[in-house]
C-alpha positions as CSV (number, residue, x, y, z in Angstrom):
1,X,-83.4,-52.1,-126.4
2,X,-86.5,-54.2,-125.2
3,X,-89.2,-52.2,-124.7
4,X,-91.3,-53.8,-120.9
5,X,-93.9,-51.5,-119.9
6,X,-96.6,-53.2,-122.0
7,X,-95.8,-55.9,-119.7
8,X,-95.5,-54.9,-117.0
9,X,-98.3,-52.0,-117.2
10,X,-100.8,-55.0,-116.6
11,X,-99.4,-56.1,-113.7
12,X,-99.6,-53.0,-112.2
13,X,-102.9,-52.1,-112.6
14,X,-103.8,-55.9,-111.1
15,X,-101.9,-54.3,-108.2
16,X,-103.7,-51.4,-107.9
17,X,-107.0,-53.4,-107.7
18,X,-106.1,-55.1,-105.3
19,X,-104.4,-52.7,-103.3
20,X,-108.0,-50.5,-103.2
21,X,-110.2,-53.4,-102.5
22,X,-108.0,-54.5,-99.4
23,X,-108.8,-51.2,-98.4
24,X,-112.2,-51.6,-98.8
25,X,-114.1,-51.8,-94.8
26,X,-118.0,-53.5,-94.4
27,X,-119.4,-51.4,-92.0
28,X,-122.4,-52.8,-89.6
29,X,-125.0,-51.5,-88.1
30,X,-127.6,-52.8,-85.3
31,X,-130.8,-50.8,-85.9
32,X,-134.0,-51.5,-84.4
33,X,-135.8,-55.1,-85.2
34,X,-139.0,-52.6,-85.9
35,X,-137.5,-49.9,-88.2
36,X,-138.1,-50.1,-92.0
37,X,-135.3,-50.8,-94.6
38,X,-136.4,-51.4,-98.0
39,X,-133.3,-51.8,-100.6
40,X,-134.3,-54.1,-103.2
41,X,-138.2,-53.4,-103.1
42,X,-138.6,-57.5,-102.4
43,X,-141.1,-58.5,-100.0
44,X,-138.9,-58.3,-96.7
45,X,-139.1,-58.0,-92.7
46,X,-141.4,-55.6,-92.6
47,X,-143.9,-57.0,-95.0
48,X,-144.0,-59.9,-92.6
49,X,-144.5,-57.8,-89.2
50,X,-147.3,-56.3,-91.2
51,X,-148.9,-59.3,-92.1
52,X,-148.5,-60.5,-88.2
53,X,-150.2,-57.6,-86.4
54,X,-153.2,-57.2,-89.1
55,X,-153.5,-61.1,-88.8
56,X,-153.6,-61.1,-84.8
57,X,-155.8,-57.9,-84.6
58,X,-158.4,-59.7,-86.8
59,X,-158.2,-63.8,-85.8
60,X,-158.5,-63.1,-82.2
61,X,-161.9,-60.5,-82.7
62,X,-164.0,-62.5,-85.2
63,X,-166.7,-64.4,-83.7
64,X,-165.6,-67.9,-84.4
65,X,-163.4,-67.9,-81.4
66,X,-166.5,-66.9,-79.0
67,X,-168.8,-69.4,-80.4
68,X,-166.9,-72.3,-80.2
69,X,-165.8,-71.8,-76.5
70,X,-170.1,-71.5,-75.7
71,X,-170.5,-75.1,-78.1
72,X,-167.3,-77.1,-76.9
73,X,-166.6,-75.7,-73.1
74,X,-163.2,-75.2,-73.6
75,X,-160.7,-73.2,-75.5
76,X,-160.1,-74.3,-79.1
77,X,-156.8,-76.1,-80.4
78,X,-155.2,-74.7,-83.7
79,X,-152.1,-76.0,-86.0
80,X,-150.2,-73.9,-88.2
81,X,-150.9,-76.0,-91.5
82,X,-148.4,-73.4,-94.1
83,X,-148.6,-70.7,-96.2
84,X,-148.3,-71.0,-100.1
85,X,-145.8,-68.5,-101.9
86,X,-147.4,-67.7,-104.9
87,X,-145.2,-65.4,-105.8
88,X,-141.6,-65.4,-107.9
89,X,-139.9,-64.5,-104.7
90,X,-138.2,-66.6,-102.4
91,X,-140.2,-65.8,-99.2
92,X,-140.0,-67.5,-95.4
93,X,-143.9,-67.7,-94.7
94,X,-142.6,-69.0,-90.5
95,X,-142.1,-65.7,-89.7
96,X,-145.2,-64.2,-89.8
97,X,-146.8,-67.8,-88.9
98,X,-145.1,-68.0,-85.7
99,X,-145.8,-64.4,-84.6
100,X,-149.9,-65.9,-85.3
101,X,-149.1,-68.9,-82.9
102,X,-147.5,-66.8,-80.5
103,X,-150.3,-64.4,-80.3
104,X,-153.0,-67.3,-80.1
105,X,-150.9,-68.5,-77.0
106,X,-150.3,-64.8,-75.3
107,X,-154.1,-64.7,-75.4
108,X,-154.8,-67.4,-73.1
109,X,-157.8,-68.1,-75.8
110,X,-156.3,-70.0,-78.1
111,X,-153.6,-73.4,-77.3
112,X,-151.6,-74.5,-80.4
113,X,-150.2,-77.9,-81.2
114,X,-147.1,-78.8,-82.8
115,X,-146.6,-78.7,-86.7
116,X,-146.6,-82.1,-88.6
117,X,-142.9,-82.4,-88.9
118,X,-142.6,-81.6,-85.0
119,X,-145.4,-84.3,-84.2
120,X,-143.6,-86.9,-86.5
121,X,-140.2,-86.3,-84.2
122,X,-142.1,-86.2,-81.3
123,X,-143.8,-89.3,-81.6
124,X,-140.2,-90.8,-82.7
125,X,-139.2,-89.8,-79.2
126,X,-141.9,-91.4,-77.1
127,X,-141.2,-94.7,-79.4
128,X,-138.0,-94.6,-78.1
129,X,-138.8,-93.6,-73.7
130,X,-140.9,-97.2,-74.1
131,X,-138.2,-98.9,-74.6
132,X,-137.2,-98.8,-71.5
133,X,-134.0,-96.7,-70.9
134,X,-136.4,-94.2,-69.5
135,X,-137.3,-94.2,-66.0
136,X,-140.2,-91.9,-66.8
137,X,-141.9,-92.5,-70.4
138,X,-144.0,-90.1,-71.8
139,X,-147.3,-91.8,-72.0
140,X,-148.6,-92.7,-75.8
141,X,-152.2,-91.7,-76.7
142,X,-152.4,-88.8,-75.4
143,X,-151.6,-86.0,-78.0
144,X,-154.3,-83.5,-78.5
145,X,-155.6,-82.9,-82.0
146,X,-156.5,-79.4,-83.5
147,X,-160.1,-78.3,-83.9
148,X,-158.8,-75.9,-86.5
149,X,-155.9,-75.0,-88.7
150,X,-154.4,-72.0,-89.9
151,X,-153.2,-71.8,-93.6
152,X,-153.1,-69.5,-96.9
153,X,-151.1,-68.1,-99.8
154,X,-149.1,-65.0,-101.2
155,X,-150.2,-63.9,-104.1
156,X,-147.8,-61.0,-106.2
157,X,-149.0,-59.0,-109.3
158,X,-145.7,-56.8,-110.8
159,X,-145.8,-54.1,-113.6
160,X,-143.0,-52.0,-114.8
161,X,-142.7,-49.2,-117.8
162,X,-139.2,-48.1,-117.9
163,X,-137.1,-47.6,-114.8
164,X,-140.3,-47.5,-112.8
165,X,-141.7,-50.9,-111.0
166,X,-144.7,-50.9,-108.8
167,X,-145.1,-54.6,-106.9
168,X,-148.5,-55.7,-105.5
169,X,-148.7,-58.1,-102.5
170,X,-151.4,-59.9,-101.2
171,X,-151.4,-62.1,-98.2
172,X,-154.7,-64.3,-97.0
173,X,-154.7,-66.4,-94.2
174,X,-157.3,-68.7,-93.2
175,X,-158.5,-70.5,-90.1
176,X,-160.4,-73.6,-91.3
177,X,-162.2,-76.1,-89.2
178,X,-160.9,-79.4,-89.1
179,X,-164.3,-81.3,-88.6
180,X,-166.3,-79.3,-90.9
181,X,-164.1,-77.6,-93.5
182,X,-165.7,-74.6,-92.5
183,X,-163.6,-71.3,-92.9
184,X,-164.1,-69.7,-89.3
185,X,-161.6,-66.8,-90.0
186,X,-160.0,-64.9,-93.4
187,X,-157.5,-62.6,-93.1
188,X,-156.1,-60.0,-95.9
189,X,-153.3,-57.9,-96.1
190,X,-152.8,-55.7,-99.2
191,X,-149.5,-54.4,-99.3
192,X,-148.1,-52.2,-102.4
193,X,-144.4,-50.4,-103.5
194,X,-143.4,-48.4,-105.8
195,X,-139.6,-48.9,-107.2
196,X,-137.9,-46.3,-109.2
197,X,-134.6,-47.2,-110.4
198,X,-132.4,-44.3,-111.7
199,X,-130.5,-44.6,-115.1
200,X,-126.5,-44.8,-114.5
201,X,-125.4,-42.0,-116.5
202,X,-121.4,-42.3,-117.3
C-alpha cells in the first residue's frame, strides 16, 4: 500500500495560501490633503506643507522684497533654481518649490519665470512658429530674465539605540540675487521625529 499524503500534504497547504490571499481586500481611503499620516517616519507630505507655509510666511516679510521695488520701480522676477537632497532619502523637493512660486504669484509682489528645462522647450517652440507654419509667431527676444533665484538643501542627521530612532530634518532655502550674489532671503525649517519600533514577540 503506497502511502500519498506526504505528497499531497504540500499541495494542499499551497492551496490554502492561496485560497486566503484571494481573499485578501485593499481597502482605500480619501482623507483630507491636510491631515497627518506618518507610517514609516520618512520625510513625507507633511514635511513638505511645512516647509511651504514657513517659507512663504518668511520670503514675502523680509525686507529685500520692499527695497528692491523703491531701487528698480517694479516688482522683482524670481526662478526656482532647485533644492539639494542631502539626505539618504529619496525626496521630491517640487512640491514644496511650487507651493513657493505659487505664493510669490498669489501675492501680486512677486512674478516668476519659467525653470531652465521649461525655457529650453520654450525657446524650442518659438524656433519652430518662425518657420512659418504659424500665422502668429511668438516674437524672439523678449523673455524676461530673473533678478533673483530661489534655491537650497535638505540636510538629515539620524540616531538610533535599539528599537528607538529619532530623525532630524533641516530645510534652508535661499533667495539669491542674480546680479550681485547677494543672499536677499534665508529660510529654515527644523523639523524632528521620534520612531519607536516595537519588538515582534512570537
Amino acid at each position: 500500500m503506497r502511502i500519498l499524503w506526504n505528497w499531497t500534504l504540500p499541495a494542499v497547504g499551497l492551496a490554502v495560501v492561496l485560497a486566503v490571499g484571494a481573499c485578501a481586500e485593499k481597502r482605500v481611503e480619501r482623507v483630507e490633503a491636510g491631515k497627518q499620516i506618518d507610517l514609516s517616519g520618512k520625510w513625507n507630505d507633511v514635511d513638505s506643507q511645512t516647509v511651504a507655509r514657513d517659507a512663504i510666511n518668511e520670503a514675502l516679510t523680509w525686507p529685500w522684497l520692499e527695497e528692491f521695488s523703491k531701487a528698480k520701480g517694479r516688482k522683482p522676477v524670481a526662478m526656482a533654481f532647485g533644492v539639494k537632497n542631502r539626505t539618504a532619502e529619496l525626496i521630491n523637493t517640487q512640491t514644496f518649490m511650487k507651493e513657493l512660486e505659487r505664493a510669490f504669484l498669489r501675492s501680486g509682489k512677486v512674478g516668476v519665470v519659467a525653470e531652465r528645462d521649461q525655457r529650453a522647450e520654450l525657446r524650442e517652440e518659438r524656433a519652430d512658429q518662425q518657420g512659418g507654419f504659424t500665422g502668429n509667431p511668438s516674437k524672439i527676444g523678449k523673455e524676461v530674465g530673473a533678478d533673483f533665484v530661489i534655491t537650497g538643501n535638505i540636510n538629515s542627521i539620524q540616531d538610533r539605540l535599539d528599537n528607538v530612532e529619532v530623525v532630524f530634518y533641516q530645510a534652508n532655502l535661499e533667495l539669491i540675487n542674480v546680479e550681485t550674489n547677494e543672499k536677499a532671503w534665508v529660510g529654515e525649517t527644523k523639523i524632528k521625529k521620534q520612531i519607536d519600533r516595537a519588538k515582534t514577540r512570537f
